[in-house]
Backbone bond lengths (Angstrom), bond angles and torsions (degrees), N, CA, C in turn:
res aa  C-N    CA-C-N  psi(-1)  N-CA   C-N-CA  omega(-1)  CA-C   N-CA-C  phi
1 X - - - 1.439 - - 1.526 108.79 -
2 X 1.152 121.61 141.08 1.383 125.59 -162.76 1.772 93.37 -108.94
3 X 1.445 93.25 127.13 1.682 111.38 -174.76 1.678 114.94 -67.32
4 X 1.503 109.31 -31.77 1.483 116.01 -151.04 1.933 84.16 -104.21
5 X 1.637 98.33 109.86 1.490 109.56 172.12 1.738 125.31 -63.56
6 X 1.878 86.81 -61.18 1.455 131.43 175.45 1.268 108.70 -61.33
7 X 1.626 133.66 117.63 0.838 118.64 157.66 1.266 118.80 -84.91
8 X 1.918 134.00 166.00 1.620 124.89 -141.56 1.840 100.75 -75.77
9 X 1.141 91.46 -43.12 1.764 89.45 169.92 1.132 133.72 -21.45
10 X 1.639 111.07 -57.05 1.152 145.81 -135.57 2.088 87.16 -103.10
11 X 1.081 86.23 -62.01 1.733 90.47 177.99 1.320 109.65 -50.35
12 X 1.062 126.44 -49.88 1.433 142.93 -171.31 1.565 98.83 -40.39
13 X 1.309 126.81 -59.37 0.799 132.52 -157.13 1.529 118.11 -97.42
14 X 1.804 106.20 -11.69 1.506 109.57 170.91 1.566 102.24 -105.54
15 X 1.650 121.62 23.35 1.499 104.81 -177.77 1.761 96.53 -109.32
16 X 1.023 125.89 15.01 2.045 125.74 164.17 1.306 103.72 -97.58
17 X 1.338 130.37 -17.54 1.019 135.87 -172.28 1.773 107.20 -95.08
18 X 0.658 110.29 -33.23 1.918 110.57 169.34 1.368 105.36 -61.26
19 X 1.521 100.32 161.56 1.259 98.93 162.62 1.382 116.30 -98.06
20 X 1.542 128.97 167.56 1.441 141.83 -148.96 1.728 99.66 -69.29
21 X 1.437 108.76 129.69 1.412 92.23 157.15 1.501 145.93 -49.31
22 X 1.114 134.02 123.58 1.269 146.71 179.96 1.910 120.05 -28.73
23 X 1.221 134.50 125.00 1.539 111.75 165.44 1.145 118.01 -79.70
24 X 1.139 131.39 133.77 1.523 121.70 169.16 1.751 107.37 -117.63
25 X 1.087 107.22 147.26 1.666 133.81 168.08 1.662 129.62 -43.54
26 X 1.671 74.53 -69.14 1.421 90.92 -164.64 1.620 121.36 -108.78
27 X 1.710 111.83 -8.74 1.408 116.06 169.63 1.880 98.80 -157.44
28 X 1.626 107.13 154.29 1.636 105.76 -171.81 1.938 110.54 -62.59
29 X 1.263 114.24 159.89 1.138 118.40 -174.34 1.456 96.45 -86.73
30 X 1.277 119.35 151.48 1.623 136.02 -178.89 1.711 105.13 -72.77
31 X 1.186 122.40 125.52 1.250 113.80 163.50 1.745 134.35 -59.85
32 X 1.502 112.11 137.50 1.048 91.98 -158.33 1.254 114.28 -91.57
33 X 1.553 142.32 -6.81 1.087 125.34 136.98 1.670 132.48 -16.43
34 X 0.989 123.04 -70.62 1.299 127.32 160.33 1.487 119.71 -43.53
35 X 1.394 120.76 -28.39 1.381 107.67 -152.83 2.212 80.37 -100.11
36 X 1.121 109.18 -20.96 1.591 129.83 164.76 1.595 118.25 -60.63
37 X 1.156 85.74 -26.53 1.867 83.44 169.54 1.103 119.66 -126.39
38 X 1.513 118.36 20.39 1.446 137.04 167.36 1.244 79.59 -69.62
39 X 1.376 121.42 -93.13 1.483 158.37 -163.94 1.835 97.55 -23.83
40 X 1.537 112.44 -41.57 1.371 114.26 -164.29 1.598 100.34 -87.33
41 X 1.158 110.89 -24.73 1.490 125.54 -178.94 1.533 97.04 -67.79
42 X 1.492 116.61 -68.79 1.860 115.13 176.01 1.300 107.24 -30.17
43 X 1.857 122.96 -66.66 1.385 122.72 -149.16 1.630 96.73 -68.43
44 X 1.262 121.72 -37.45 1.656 117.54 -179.14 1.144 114.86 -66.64
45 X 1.495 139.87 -44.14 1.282 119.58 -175.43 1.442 112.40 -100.81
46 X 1.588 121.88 -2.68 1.585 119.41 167.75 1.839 105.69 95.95
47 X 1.164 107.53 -25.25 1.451 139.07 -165.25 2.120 91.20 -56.20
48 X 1.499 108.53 125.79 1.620 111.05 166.59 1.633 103.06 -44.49
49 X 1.762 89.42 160.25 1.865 95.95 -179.67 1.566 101.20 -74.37
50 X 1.516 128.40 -40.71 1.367 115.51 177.08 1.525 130.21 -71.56
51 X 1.259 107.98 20.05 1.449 124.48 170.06 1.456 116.84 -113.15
52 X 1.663 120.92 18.98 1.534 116.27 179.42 1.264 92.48 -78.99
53 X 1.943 99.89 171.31 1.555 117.49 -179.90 1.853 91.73 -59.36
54 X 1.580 102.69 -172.59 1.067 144.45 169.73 1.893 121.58 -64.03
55 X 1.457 63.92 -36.17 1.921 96.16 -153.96 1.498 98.91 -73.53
56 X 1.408 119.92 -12.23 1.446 117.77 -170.91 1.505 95.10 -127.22
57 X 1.273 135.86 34.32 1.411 128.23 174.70 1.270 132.59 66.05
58 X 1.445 106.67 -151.96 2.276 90.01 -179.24 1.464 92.13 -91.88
59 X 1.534 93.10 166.35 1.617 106.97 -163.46 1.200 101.00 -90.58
60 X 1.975 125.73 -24.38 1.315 126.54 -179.67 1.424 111.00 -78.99
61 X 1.183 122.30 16.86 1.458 118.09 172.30 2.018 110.50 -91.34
62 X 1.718 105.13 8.47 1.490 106.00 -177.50 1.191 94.91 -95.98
63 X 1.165 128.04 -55.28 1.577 134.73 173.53 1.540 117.63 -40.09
64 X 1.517 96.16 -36.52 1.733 95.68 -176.44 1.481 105.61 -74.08
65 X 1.551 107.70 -40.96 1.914 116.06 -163.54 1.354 99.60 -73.95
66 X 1.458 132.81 -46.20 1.459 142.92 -176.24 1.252 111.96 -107.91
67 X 1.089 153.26 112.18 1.171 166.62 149.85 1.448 119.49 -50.52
């Protein structure tokens, strides 16, 4: 399964539009590209958020970034 949803173009132009990554303390913040094509990965295959691959990290990190 191929990880990279977004092609760079395409990101380019939806990454001013996010909001700013987060600081964290005590461990690095997840990029949100990735945590963006978690999300695009859910809406395409219909599939629950605690059923994404591996390959895109924990699934409760969509809930945390997007509310």
């Amino acid at each position: 399964m191929a990880k990279e949803l977004l092609l760079d173009d395409i990101w380019g132009k939806l990454k001013g539009l996010l909001p700013p990554e987060r600081e964290r303390n005590c461990r690095p913040s997840r990029d949100l590209r990735t945590i963006l094509e978690e999300m695009l990965w859910n809406l395409r295959t219909g599939a629950p958020c605690m059923d994404v691959p591996e390959e895109f990290g924990s699934w409760s990190t969509i809930s945390k970034q997007f509310p």
